[in-house]
C-alpha positions in Angstrom: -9.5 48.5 43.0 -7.2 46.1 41.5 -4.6 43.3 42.8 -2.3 44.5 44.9 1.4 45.0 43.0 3.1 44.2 46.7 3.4 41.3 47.8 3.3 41.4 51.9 5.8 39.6 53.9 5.1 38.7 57.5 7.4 37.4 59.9 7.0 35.2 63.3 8.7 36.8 66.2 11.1 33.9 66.3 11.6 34.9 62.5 11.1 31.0 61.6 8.1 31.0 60.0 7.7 33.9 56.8 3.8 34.2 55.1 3.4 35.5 51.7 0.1 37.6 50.8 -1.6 40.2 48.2 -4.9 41.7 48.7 -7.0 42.1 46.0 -11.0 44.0 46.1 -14.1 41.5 46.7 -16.7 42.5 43.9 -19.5 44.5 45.6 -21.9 41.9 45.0 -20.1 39.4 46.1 -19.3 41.1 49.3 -23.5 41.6 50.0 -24.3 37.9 49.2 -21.5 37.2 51.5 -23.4 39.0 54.3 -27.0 37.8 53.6 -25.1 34.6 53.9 -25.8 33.3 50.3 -22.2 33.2 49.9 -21.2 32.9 53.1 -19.8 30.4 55.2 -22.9 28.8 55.9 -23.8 28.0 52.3 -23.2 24.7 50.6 -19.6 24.8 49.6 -20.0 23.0 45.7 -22.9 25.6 44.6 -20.5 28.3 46.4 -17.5 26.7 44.6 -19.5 27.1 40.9 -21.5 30.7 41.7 -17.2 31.9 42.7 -16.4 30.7 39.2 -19.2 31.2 37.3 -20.6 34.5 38.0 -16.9 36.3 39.7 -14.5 34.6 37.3 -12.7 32.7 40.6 -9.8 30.1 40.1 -11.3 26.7 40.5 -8.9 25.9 43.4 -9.5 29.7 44.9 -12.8 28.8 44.5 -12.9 25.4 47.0 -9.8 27.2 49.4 -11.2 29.6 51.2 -9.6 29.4 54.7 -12.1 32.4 56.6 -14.0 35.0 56.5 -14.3 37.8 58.7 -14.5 39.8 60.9 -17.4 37.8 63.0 -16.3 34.6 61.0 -18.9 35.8 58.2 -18.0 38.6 57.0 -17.6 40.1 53.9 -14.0 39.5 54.1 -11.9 36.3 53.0 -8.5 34.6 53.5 -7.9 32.2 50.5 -5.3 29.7 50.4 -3.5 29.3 46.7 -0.3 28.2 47.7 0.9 24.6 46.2 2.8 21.9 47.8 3.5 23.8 50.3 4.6 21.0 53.4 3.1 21.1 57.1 0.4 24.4 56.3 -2.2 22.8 57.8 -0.3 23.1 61.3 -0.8 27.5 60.8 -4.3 27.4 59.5 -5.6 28.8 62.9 -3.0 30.8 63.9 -3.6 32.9 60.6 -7.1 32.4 60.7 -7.3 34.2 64.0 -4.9 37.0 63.2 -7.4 37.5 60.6 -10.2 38.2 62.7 -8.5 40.2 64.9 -7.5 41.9 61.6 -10.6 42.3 59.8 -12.0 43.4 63.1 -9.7 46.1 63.7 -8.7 47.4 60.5 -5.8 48.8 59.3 -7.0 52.7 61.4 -9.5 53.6 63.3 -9.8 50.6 64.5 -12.9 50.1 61.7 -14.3 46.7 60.4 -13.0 46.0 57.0 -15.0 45.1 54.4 -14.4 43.7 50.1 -11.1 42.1 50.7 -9.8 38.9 49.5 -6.0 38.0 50.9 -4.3 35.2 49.0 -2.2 33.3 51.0 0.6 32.8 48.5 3.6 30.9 50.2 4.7 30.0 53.5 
């Protein structure tokens, strides 16, 4: 229920490349107006921008750097990038955006959607 303490460290099988996340809890009702697709990925990203950091207290840049949602790619689920000057991260954006799906598909048992969860994508 609150930001994760950890932060997770995942390797590439090459070990080259190294990602940096936390999990925090989506607010409930962000997570429902994220599946009627108010907030979705379908909605205009400026009035989603100012309803993320207006009415659930978002980060301005958290707010414009959402990378995906999921599972289904509109989900109540999100991937947000708040790295900074971080070189060449445009070049993983699908990689991790698809190891989300797969991810928020699955779930961590059961193999159960997950839902509420916003991973910050801290370093690379």
């Amino acid at each position: 229920t609150e930001l994760s303490s950890v932060t997770c460290l995942a390797k590439s099988p090459n070990k080259h490349n190294r990602i940096y996340l936390t999990a925090e809890p989506l607010a409930d009702e962000l997570s429902t107006a994220i599946e009627d697709g108010k907030m979705g990925p379908k909605s205009d990203p400026k009035e989603r921008a100012k309803q993320l950091r207006e009415k659930y207290e978002w980060d301005e840049n958290a707010a414009r750097k959402i990378w995906c949602w999921g599972p289904e790619t509109d989900g109540a689920n999100v991937v947000v990038d708040t790295t900074q000057a971080v070189q060449y991260l445009i070049e993983i954006k699908e990689h991790v955006n698809s190891a989300f799906q797969w991810t928020s598909k699955e779930g961590p048992l059961c193999e159960e959607n997950m839902r509420g969860i916003r991973f910050n994508l801290m370093d690379v």
